[in-house]
LOVEX-264246 format. One record per residue (C-alpha): residue number from 0; x, y, z. Coordinates in steps of 0.25 Angstrom, whole numbers, always signed. Each point is the difference from the previous one (the first is absolute). Layout:
<atoms>
+-----+-------+-------+-------+
|   n |  east | north |    up |
+-----+-------+-------+-------+
| NUM |     X |     Y |     Z |
...
+-----+-------+-------+-------+
</atoms>
This chain:
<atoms>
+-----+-------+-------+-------+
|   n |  east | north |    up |
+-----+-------+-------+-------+
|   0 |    +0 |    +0 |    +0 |
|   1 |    +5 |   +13 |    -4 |
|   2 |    +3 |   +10 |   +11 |
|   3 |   -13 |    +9 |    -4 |
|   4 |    -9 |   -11 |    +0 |
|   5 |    +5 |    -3 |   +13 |
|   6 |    +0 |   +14 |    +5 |
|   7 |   -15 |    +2 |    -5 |
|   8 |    -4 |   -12 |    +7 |
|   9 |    +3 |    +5 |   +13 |
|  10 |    -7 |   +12 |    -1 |
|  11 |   -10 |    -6 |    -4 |
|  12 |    -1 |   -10 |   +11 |
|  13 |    +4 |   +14 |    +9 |
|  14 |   -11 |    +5 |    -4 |
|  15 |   -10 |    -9 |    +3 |
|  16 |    +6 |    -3 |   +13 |
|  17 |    +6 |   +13 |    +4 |
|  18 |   +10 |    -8 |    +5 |
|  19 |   +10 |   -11 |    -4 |
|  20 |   +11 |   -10 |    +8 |
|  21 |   +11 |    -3 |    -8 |
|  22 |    +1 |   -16 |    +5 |
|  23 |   -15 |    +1 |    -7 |
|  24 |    +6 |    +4 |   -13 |
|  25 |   +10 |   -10 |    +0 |
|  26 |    -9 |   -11 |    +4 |
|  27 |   -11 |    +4 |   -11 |
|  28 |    +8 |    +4 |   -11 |
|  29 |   +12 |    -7 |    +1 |
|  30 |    +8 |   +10 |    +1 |
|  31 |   +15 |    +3 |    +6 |
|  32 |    +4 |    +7 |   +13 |
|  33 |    +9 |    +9 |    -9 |
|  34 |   -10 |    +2 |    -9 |
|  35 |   -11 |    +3 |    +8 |
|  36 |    +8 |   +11 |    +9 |
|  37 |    +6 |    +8 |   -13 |
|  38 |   -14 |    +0 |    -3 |
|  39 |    -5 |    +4 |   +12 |
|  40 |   +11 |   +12 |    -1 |
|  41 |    -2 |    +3 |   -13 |
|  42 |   -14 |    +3 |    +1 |
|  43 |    +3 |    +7 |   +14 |
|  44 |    +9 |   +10 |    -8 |
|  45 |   -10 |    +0 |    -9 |
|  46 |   -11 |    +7 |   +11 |
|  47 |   -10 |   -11 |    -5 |
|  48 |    +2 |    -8 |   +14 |
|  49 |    +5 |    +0 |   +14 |
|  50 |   +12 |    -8 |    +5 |
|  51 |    -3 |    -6 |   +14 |
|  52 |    +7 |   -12 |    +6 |
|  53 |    -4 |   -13 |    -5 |
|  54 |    -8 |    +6 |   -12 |
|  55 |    -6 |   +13 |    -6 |
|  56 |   -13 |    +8 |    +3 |
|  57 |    -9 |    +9 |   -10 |
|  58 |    +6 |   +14 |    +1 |
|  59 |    -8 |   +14 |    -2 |
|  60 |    +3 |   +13 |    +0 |
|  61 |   -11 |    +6 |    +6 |
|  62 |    +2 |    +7 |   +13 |
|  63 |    -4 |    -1 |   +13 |
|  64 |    -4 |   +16 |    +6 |
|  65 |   -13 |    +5 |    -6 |
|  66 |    +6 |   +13 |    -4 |
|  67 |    +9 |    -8 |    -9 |
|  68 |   -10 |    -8 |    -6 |
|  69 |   -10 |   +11 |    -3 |
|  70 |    +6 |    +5 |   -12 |
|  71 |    +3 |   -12 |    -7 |
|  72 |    -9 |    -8 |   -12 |
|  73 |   -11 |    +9 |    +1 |
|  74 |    -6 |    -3 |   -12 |
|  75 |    +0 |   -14 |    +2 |
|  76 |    -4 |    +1 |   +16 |
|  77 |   -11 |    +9 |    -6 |
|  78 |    -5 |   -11 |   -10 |
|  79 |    +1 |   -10 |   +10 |
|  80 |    -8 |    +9 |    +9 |
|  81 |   -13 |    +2 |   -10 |
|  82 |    -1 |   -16 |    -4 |
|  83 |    -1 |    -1 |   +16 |
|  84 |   -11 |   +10 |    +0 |
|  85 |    -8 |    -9 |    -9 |
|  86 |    -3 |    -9 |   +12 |
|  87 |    -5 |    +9 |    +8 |
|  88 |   -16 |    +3 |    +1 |
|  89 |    -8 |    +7 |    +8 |
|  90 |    -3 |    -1 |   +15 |
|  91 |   +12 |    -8 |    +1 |
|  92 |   +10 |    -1 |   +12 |
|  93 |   +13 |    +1 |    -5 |
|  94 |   +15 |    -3 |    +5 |
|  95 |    +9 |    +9 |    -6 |
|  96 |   +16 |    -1 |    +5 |
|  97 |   +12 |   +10 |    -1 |
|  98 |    +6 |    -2 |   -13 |
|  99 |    +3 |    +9 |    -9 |
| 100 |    -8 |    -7 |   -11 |
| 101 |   -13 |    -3 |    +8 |
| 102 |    +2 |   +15 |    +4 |
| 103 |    -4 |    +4 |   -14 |
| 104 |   -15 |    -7 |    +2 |
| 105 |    -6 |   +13 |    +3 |
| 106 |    +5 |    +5 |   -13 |
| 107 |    -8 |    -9 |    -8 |
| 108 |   -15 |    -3 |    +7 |
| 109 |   -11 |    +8 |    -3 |
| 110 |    -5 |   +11 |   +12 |
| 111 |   -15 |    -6 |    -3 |
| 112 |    +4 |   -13 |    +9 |
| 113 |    -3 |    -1 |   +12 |
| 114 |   +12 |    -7 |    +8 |
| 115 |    +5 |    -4 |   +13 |
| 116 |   +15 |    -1 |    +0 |
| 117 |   +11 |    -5 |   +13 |
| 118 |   +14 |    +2 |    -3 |
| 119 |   +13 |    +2 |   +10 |
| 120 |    +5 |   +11 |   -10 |
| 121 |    +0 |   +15 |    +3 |
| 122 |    +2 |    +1 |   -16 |
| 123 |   -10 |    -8 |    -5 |
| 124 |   -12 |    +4 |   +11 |
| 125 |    +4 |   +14 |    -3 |
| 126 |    -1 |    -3 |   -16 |
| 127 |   -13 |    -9 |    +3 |
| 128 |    -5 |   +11 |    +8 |
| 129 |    +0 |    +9 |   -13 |
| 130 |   -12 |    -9 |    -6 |
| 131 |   -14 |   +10 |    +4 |
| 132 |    -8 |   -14 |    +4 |
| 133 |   +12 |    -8 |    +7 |
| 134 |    +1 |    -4 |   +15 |
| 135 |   +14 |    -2 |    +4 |
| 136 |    +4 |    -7 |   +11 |
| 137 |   +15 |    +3 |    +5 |
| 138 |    +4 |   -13 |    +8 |
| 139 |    +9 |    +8 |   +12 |
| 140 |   +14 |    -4 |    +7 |
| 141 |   +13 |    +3 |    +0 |
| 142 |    +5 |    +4 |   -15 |
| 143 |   +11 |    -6 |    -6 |
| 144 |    +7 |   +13 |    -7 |
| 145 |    +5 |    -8 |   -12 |
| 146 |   -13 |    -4 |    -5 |
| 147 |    -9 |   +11 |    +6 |
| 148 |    -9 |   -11 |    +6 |
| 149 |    -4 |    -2 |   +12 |
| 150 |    +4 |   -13 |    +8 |
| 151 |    -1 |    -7 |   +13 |
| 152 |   -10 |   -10 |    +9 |
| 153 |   -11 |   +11 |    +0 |
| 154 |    -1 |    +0 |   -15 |
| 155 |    +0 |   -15 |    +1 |
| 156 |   -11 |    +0 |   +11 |
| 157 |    -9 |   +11 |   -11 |
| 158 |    +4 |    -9 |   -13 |
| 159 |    -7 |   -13 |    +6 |
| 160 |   -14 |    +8 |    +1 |
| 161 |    -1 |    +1 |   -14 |
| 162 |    -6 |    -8 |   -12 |
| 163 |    +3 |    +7 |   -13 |
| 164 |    -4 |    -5 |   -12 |
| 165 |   +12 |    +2 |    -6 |
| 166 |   +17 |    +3 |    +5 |
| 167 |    +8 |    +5 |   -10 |
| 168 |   +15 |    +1 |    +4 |
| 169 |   +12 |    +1 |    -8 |
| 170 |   +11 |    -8 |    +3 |
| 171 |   +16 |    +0 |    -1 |
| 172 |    +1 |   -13 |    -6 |
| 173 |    -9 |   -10 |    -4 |
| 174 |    +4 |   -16 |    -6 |
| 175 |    -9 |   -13 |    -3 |
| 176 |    +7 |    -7 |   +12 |
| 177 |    +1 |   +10 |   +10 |
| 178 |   -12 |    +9 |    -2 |
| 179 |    -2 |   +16 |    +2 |
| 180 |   +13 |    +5 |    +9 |
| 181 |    +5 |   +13 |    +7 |
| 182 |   +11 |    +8 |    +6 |
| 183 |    -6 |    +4 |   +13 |
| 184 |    -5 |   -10 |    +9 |
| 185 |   -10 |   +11 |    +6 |
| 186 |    -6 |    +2 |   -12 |
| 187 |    +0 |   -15 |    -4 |
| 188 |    -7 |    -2 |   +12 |
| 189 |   -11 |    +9 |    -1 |
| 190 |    -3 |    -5 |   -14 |
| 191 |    -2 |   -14 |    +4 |
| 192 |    -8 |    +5 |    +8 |
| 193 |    -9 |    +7 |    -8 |
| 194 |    +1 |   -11 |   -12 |
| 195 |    -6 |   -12 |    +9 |
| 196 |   -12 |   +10 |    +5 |
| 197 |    -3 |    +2 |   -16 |
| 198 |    -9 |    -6 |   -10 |
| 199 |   +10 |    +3 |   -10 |
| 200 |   +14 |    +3 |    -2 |
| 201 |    +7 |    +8 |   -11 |
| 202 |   +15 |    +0 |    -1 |
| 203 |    +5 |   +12 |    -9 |
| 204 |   +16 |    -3 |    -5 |
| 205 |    +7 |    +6 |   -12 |
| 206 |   +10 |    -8 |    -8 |
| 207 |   +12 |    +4 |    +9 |
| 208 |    -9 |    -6 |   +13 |
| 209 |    -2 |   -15 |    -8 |
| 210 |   +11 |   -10 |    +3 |
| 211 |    +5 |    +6 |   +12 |
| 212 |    -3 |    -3 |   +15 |
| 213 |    +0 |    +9 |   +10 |
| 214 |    +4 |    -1 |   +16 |
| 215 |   -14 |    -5 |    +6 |
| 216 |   -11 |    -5 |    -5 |
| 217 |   -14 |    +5 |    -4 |
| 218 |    -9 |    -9 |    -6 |
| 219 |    +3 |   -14 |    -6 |
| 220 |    -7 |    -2 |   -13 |
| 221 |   -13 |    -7 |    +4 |
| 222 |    -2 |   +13 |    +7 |
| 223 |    -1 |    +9 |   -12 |
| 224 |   -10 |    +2 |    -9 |
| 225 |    +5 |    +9 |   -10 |
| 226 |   +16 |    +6 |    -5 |
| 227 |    -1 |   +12 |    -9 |
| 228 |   +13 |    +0 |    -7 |
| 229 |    +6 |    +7 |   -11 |
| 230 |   +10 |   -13 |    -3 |
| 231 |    +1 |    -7 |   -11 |
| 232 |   -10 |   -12 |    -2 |
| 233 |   +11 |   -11 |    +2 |
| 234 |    +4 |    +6 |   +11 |
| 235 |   -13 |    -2 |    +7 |
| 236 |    -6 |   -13 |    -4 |
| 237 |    +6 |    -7 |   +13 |
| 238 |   -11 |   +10 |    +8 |
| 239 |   -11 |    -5 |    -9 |
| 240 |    +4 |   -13 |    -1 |
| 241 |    -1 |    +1 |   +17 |
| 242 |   -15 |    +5 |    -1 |
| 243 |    +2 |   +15 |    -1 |
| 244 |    -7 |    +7 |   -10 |
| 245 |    +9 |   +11 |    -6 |
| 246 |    -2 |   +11 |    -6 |
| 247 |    +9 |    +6 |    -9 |
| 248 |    +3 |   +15 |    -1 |
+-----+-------+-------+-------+
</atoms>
């Protein structure tokens, strides 16, 4: 096998798993130790993976601090934003967390709907609070600077009070194998939260989101109803092959 096919197949496998062990590699495709780790580097030098010990991981460039994130893809989180406003009817309860991408909602729904919204994210209740016939729920505690959301047992003890209809959150990382993921554990916990109290649960993640996986876990697959991507259609048959229904953008 030539060393692009071999290089494409681990990226492919990377990005269906968001993760890969170089034993794995060796065992599956029969393949050297030496080759594997001048793979491995390659790709590494490359920016298209992560070097970790034993392996490699999905690597991403987006950043952690909201103020960093805010600028970036704003068409694309817009696009992302309005196909996520197609789920949303009237006199529904809905979960709204503090991306950046989910932030854009507001943008997109018509001021006729009469809504509930919870969210943990000064932004996003203050951009939801714009919509004439919108009630906003601010989930309180102690806020996480970075983010700009609000984080802590007392949300936890508000979020377990409601049923939405819908939770859409916007994740750091999301593979077929380990699910929706995040850099902040707060915030992961507070969107688990929320997720296992709704009837249905949208994931929104751009092409740079797919393949990678984050610190801490948000929702396994079984858990999501739908992934509103802007990825290629390749990329994401291993989410509808898992019982997802995705909508492209």
């Amino acid at each position: 096998m030539l060393a692009e096919e071999r290089r494409q197949l681990i990226l492919r496998k990377l990005a269906r798993d968001g993760q890969i062990r170089s034993a794995e590699l060796i065992k599956e495709f029969d393949f050297s130790e030496d080759t594997i780790r001048r793979d491995l580097k390659d790709l590494a030098d490359a920016g298209l993976l992560k070097k970790v010990h034993g392996g490699a991981m999905a690597s991403t460039s987006v950043p952690y601090a909201h103020a960093a994130r805010v600028e970036l893809n704003v068409e694309a989180k817009s696009a992302l934003a309005q196909k996520a406003t197609t789920l949303i009817k009237d006199g529904m309860l809905v979960f709204v967390d503090g991306g950046t991408t989910t932030a854009q909602i507001a943008n997109h729904l018509s001021p006729a709907l009469q809504l509930t919204f919870v969210t943990h994210s000064i932004p996003t209740a203050l951009a939801l609070s714009a919509l004439p016939r919108a009630r906003v729920i601010l989930l309180g505690g102690q806020i996480i600077p970075e983010l700009l959301i609000a984080s802590g047992p007392d949300v936890l003890e508000q979020a377990r009070h409601f049923r939405p209809h819908l939770a859409i959150v916007s994740v750091h990382g999301i593979t077929a194998s380990a699910g929706a993921t995040v850099e902040s554990f707060e915030d992961a916990s507070t969107k688990r939260k929320l997720i296992e109290n709704s009837a249905e649960v949208v994931v929104l993640a751009g092409l740079e989101k797919i393949g990678f996986v984050a610190s801490y876990a948000v929702a396994v697959l079984s858990q999501i109803s739908y992934l509103i991507s802007d990825a290629p259609e390749k990329t994401l048959q291993p989410f509808e092959e898992g019982g997802i229904t995705v909508l492209a953008v």
